[in-house]
N, C-alpha and C positions, 0 to 999 in steps of 0.2 A: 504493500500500500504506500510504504515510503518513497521508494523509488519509481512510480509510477504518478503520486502527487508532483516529484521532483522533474519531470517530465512535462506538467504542464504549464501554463503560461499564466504571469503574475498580473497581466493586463485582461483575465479572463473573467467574468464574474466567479463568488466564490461556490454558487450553486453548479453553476457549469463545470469549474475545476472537479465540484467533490461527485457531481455523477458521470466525468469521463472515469475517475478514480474506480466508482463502484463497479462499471462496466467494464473495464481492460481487468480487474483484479477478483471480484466477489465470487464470478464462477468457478473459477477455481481454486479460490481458500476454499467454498462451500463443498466442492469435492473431496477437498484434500481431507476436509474433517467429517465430512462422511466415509471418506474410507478408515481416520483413525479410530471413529463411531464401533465401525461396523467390525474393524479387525478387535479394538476393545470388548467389543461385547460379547463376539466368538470367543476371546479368553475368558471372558468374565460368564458363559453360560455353563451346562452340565458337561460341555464336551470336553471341559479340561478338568481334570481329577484332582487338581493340586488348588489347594485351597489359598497358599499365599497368591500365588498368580491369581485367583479372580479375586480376591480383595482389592489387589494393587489396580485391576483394570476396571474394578468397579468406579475407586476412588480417579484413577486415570481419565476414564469417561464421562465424568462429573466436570474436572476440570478443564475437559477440552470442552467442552457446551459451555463453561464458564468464559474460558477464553475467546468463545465464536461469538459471543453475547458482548463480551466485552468489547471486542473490533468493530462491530457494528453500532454501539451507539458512544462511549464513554469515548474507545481512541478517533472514532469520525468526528467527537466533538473536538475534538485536537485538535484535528486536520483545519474543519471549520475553523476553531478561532486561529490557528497559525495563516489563513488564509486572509484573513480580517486584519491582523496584522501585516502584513508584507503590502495588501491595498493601501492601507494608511502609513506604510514606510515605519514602520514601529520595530523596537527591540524583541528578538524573540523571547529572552528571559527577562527585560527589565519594564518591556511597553513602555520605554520611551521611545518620542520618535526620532529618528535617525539623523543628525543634523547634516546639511549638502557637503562634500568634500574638502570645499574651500574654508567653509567652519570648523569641519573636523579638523584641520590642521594645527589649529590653535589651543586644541587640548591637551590637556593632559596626555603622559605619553603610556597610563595602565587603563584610561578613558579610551583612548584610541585602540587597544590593545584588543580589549571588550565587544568596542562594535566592530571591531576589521575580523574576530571569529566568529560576531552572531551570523549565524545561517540566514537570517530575513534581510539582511544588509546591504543585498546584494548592487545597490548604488540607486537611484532613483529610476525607474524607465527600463531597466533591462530585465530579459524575462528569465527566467529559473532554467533555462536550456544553456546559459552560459556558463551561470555556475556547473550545473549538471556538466557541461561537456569536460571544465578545470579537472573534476574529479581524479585521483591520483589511477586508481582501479581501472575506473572507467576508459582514461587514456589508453594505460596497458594494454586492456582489453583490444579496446578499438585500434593503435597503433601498430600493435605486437601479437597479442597473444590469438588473434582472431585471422590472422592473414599466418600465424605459424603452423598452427595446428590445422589450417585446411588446405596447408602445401600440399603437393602432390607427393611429394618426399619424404614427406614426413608422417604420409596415411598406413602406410606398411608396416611401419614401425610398432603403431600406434595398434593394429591389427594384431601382430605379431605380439605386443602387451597384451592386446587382452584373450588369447590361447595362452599365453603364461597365465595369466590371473584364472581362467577357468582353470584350466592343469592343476594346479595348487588349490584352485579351493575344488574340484573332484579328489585330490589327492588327502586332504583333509576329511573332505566328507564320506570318505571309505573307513575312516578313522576313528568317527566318534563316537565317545563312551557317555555312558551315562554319570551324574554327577551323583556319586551315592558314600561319599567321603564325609563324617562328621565333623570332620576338624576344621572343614572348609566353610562352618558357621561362626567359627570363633576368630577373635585377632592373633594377629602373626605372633608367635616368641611367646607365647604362654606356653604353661604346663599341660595342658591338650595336646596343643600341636607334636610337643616333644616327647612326650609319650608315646602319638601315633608313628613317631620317626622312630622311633624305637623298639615298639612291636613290629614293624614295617622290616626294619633290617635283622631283629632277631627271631622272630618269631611269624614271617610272613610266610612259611610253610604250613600253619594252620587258621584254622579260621575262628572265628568271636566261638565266645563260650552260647551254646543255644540251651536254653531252657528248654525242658521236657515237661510239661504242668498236665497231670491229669487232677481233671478238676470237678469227678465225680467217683463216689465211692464204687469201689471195683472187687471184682472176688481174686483178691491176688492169690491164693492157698487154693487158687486151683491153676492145675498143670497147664493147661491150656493158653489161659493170660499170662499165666507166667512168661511160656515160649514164645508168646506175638509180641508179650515185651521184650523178651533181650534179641529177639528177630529185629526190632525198630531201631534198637542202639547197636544195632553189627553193625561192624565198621568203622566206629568211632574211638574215640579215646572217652570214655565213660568217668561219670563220679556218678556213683549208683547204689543208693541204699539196696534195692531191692537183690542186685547181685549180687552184694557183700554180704546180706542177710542167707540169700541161697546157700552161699558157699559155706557161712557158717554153720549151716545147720546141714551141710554136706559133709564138715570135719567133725562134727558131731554126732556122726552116726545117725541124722536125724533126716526121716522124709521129707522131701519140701511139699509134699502134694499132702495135707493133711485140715483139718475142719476150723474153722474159721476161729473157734474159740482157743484153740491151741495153737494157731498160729500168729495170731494176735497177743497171747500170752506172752510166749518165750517174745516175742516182739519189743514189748514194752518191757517185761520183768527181766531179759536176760540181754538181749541184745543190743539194746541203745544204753544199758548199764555198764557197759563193758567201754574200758577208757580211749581204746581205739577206734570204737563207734560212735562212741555221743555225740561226735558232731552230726551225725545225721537226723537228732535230734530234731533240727529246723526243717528238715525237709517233709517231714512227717505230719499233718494234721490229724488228728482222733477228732469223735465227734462220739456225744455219748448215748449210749443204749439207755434199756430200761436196768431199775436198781439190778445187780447183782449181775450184771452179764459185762462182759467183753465189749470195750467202743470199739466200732467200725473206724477201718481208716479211709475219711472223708475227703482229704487230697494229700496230692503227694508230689513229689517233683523228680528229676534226673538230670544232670550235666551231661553236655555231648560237645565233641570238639571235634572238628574232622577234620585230615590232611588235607592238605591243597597243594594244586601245582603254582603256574604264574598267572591263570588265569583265575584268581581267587574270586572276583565276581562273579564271572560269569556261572562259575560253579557252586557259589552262594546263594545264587538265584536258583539255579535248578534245583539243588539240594531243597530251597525251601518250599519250591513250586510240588517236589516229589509228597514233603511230609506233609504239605497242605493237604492234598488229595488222600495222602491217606488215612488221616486223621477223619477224613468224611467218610470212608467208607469201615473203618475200626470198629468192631464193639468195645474196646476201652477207647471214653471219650477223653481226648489230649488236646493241649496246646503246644505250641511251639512259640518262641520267642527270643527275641536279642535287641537291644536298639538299634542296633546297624538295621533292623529290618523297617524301620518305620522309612529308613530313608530308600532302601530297594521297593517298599511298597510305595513313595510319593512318587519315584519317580521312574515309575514301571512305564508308563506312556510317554517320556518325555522327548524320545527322539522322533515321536509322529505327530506329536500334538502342534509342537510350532508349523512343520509342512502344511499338515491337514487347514491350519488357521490361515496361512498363508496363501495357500490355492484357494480356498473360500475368499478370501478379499480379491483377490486379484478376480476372482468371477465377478463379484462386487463391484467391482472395479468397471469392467468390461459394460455390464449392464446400466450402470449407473451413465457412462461415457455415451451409451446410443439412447437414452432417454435423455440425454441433457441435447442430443443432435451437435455433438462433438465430432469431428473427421473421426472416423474409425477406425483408422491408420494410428492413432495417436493412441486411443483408447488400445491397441494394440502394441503399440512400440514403447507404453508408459506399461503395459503387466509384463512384456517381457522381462523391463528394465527391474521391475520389482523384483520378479526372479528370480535373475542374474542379482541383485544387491543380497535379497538371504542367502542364494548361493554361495556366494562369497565370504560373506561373513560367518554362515556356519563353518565352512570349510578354513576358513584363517584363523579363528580362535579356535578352535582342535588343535591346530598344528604350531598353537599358540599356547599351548597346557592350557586350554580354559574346555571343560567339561560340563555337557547340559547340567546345568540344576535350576534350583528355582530363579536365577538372578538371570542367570545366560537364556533360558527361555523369555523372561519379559522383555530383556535386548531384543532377542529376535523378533518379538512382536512388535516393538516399539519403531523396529529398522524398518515397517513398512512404510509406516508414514514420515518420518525424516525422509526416506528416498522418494518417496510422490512430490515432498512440499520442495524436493532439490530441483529433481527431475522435471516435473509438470510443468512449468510456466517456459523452460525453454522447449519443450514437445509442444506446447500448442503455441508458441511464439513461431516455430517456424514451420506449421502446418499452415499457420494462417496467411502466410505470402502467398502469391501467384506470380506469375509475371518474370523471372527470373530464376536463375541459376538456382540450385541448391546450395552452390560453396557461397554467393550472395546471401542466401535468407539464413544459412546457419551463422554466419559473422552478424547479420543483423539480430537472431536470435541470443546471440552471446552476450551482446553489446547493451539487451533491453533488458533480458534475463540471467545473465550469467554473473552480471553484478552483485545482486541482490543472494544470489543462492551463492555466492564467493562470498558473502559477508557473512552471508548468517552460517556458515561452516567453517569460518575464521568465529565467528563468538562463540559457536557451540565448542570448537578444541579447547577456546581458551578458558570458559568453565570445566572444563576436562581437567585442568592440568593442577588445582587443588585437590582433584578426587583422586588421583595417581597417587599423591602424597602418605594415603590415610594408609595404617599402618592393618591392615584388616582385610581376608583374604574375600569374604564376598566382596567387599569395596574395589577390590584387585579387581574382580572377577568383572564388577561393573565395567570401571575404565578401561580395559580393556577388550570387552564386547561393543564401546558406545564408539572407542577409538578406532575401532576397524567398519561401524556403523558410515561415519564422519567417514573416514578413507576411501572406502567402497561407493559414498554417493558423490565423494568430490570424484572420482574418477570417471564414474559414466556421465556426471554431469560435465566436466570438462573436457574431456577426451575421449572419451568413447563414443559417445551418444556424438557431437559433434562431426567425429568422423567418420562414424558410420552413416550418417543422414545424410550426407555428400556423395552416397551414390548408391541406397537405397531409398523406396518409395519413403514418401509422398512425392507423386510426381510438382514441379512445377509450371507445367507449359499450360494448363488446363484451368479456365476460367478466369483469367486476367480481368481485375475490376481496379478502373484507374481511380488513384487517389482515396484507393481502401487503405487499411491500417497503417500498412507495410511503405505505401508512397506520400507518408506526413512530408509536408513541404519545409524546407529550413527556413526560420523565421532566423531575422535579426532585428531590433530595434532600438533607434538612436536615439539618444537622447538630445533636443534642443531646452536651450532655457534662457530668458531674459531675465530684462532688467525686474520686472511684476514676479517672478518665480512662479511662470505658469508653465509647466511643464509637461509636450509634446510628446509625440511618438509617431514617429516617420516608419513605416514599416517596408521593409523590401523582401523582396521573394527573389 
C-alpha cells in the first residue's frame, strides 16, 4: 500500500490518490489473506492431530483478520491524512508547514536537518514520482538489477540454480525424520540436554525404560497368564516381579500353577519379605477381599528395555505400534508407556500433515484466483511457486539438523503465505502488461513490485537476527525454519520467477490496450513562482 501510494501524484485529489491505492493493491492483500485464512484454518481444524499447532493457528487467524481490519480503515486513515498533509505542504511528523527553500536557508542547521528527511517535503509542486524514482532500491533495481538478471547470459545460470536448489531440497526431503527428541523443548546447556548427550553416547544401544501396567486384577496363579506374560516381555531386558517371584518358588521346590489363596500368601508373607525382593514392593497393588481371605492383586507393573540398532526410532515406533495391538486383542488387560511416547504419538502424522495442508491451499488458491477473474496463468504460476517454496524449505532445514516437530511444522504452514505476499504482486504485475516483450514487463514488474517485496524481506531477516541469538533449541529451530522461509521467497521472487517468465507463458503479443496500466505516461512538473507566492504547475508529457 506504501509503495503504490508513493506512486501517485501529490497534485491528485486525496480521494482519487487513496482509490487508485485501493484498486492496484486490495485485490491482492485480500487474496493473500484469504489464503493465510484458509491455510490457518486447515491447521487449526481436526485434520491436524497436534494440539499446539491449532492453538497457535487459531490465535494466528485471529490476528490476520485483525491485521486485514486494521489496513482497511485505521492505516487508510494514515494514508488519508499523510495525503492532506503533503496538499497543504505540511511536516509529516511535526504538521508544520514547510517553509519555501529560500527560507529554509536561514535556519537553523538541526531545523533544516528535520525537514530535508521529512518524506512530505518533497519541495512545493513536485509530485511523489521524483522522490519515488531518488529511491536508493529503487535505482538499483531499475538501473542494475532489472537489465542483469534478464541478460541472456545470465538466464542459464540462473536455470542451472535452481536444478541445484530442487537437487538439494529433493535430497533433503528423502531425508526427513520426524521430531520426537524431548530435549528439543528445553534451553540449550541445561541438565536435560546433557543427560540426553549422555545416554545418546553411552547407552544408545537401548531404548527408554517402557512400562508394562496391567491395570486390572488378573489370575496370575494360573499357568496360562503366566506364559502370555513372560511371552510379552521375551526379548527384553526385564525388571519383573512376577518372574522373580516364579523363579523363587521354582528354587523352592514350589508349583507356580497353584490357587489363588496360596499364591497370594507366600506372595505377600514370604516373598516381598525377603531383603532382595522388597523393592518390588511398589510394583504391586492389593486391593482387599472380604474379612478373612487373601487381597487380590489389583494392579501390577513390569520394566522392559529393549536393544536397538541405529535406527532407535524407527524401531520404537514399531515396537510400540506391535504392543498396542496386542494389548487389544490380550485377555490380561495392559498398558504400555514411556514419555518419549507422548512425543512418537504427537507426532505420528507430522510429515503428511504440513503436504496435505499445503496442496489444500494451493487448490485454494487456484479457485479462489478464477473466481476473482485473475489470468489463470498466474493463479497457476503463483501454486506452482508455492510449491516449489515448501519444497524447498522442507528439504533445506532437514539437511539443516532441523526435524518436523511442532515448531518446524507451523514454519511450514506459515511459509505459504510469506511466499504469496512475496510472490503475488510481481505475478500479477507482469500478467497485467500486453503490448510488449516479456524481458520489458518482467523489468517493469521488478521495478513496481520487486521493491516492496525487497523490503519487506530485508525487515523480516532483520527481526530474524534477535531470534538466532536466544539461547533455546525450539527458538533455534524457529530461526532457522523462518531463515530458509525468507531465502527461498527472496529467490523465486528475485531470480527465479523473473527469469523464468522471460520465456515462459503469459504470452504478451495478445490484446494490446493503449494507455492500460503498464503504458502510465511520465509526468514531470515544474515549478513556477512569483512575486504573490502563487504557485503553478506547468505539466509536460
Amino acid at each position: 500500500m506504501l509503495s503504490s501510494w508513493r506512486r501517485t501524484r501529490e497534485d491528485q485529489h486525496v480521494k482519487e490518490r487513496v482509490a487508485s491505492v485501493f484498486e492496484d493493491v486490495m485485490l491482492r492483500f485480500s487474496g493473500s489473506t484469504m489464503l493465510h485464512l484458509m491455510t490457518l484454518g486447515l491447521a487449526a481444524s481436526p485434520l491436524t492431530n497436534m494440539e499446539a499447532v491449532r492453538l497457535f493457528c487459531r490465535t494466528a487467524a485471529l490476528a490476520v483478520t485483525i491485521s486485514y481490519v486494521y489496513m482497511l480503515s485505521f492505516y487508510s486513515s494514515c494514508l488519508v491524512f499523510t495525503g492532506y498533509l503533503e496538499t497543504g505542504y505540511r511536516h509529516g511528523c511535526f504538521c508544520r508547514r514547510v517553509p519555501k527553500p529560500d527560507r529554509l536557508d536561514s535556519k537553523p542547521a538541526w531545523y533544516r536537518c528535520l525537514i530535508a528527511n521529512n518524506p512530505n517535503s518533497h519541495g512545493h509542486g513536485h509530485v511523489a514520482n521524483s522522490t519515488h524514482d531518488s529511491h536508493l532500491l529503487l535505482g538499483c533495481v531499475r538501473r542494475c538489477y532489472g537489465d542483469w538478471i534478464t541478460n541472456t547470459y545470465v538466464k542459464p545460470f540462473v536455470v542451472l540454480l535452481y536444478l541445484v536448489y530442487i537437487s538439494f531440497g529433493l535430497m533433503g526431503f528423502l531425508q526427513v525424520t520426524q521430531g520426537s527428541d524431548p530435549s528439543a523443548l528445553v534451553a540449550m546447556d541445561t541438565t536435560t540436554v546433557l543427560y540426553t548427550r549422555a545416554q545418546q553416547r553411552y547407552f544408545s544401544s537401548y531404548s527408554p525404560v517402557i512400562g508394562f501396567y496391567i491395570y486390572e486384577s488378573a489370575p496370575y496363579w494360573n499357568a496360562s497368564v503366566q506364559r502370555d506374560l513372560l511371552e510379552y516381555a521375551k526379548g527384553f531386558q526385564r525388571i519383573s516381579w512376577l518372574e522373580a517371584y516364579l523363579n523363587y518358588l521354582t528354587d523352592r521346590n514350589q508349583s507356580t500353577s497353584q490357587s489363588r489363596e496360596n499364591f497370594t500368601r507366600t506372595l505377600r508373607h514370604s516373598f516381598l519379605r525377603e531383603p532382595q525382593f522388597a523393592h518390588f514392593a511398589d510394583d504391586i497393588i492389593f486391593a482387599e477381599r472380604g474379612q478373612g481371605e487373601e487381597p487380590d492383586v489389583a494392579a501390577s507393573r513390569i520394566f522392559l528395555v529393549a536393544k536397538t540398532t541405529e535406527n532407535k526410532r524407527e524401531e520404537m515406533s514399531v515396537l510400540l505400534d506391535t504392543l498396542r495391538r496386542l494389548s487389544l486383542t490380550s485377555r490380561v488387560r495392559f498398558l504400555i508407556f514411556n514419555p518419549s511416547f507422548v512425543y512418537l504419538d504427537r507426532y505420528a502424522a507430522a510429515v503428511s500433515s504440513p503436504l496435505r495442508h499445503s496442496l489444500l491451499a494451493v487448490l485454494f488458491l487456484l479457485g479462489l484466483s478464477s473466481l476473482a477473474v485473475v489470468e489463470p496463468l498466474v493463479s497457476v504460476w503463483l501454486g506452482l511457486t508455492l510449491l516449489s517454496v515448501q519444497f524447498g524449505v522442507l528439504g533445506f532445514m532437514t539437511l539443516w539438523g532441523v526435524e518436523l516437530d511442532c515448531m518446524s511444522v507451523l514454519c511450514l504452514i506459515s511459509a505459504l503465505g510469506h511466499s504469496a505476499d512475496c510472490s503475488g504482486p510481481l505475478l500479477c504485475g507482469f500478467a497485467s502488461g500486453r503490448g510488449e516483450s516479456r524481458t520489458r514487463w518482467v523489468r517493469v514488474a521488478l521495478e513496481r513490485h520487486g521493491v516492496p517485496s525487497l523490503q519487506t524481506l530485508i525487515c523480516y531477516s532483520a527481526a530474524l537476527v534477535p531470534v538466532g541469538s536466544v539461547r533455546s533449541n525450539l527458538t533455534r529451530t524457529l530461526f532457522r525454519c523462518l531463515t530458509l522461509t525468507a531465502g527461498c521467497s527472496a529467490l523465486h521472487t528475485l531470480a527465479f520467477l523473473p527469469t523464468l517468465l522471460t520465456f515462459l507463458p503469459p504470452s504478451k503479443s495478445r490484446g494490446h490496450r493503449p494507455g492500460g496500466d503498464g503504458q502510465r505516461q511520465e509526468v514531470e512538473c515544474v515549478e513556477m513562482n512569483d512575486s504573490t507566492r502563487v504557485v503553478d504547475q506547468i505539466t509536460t508529457v
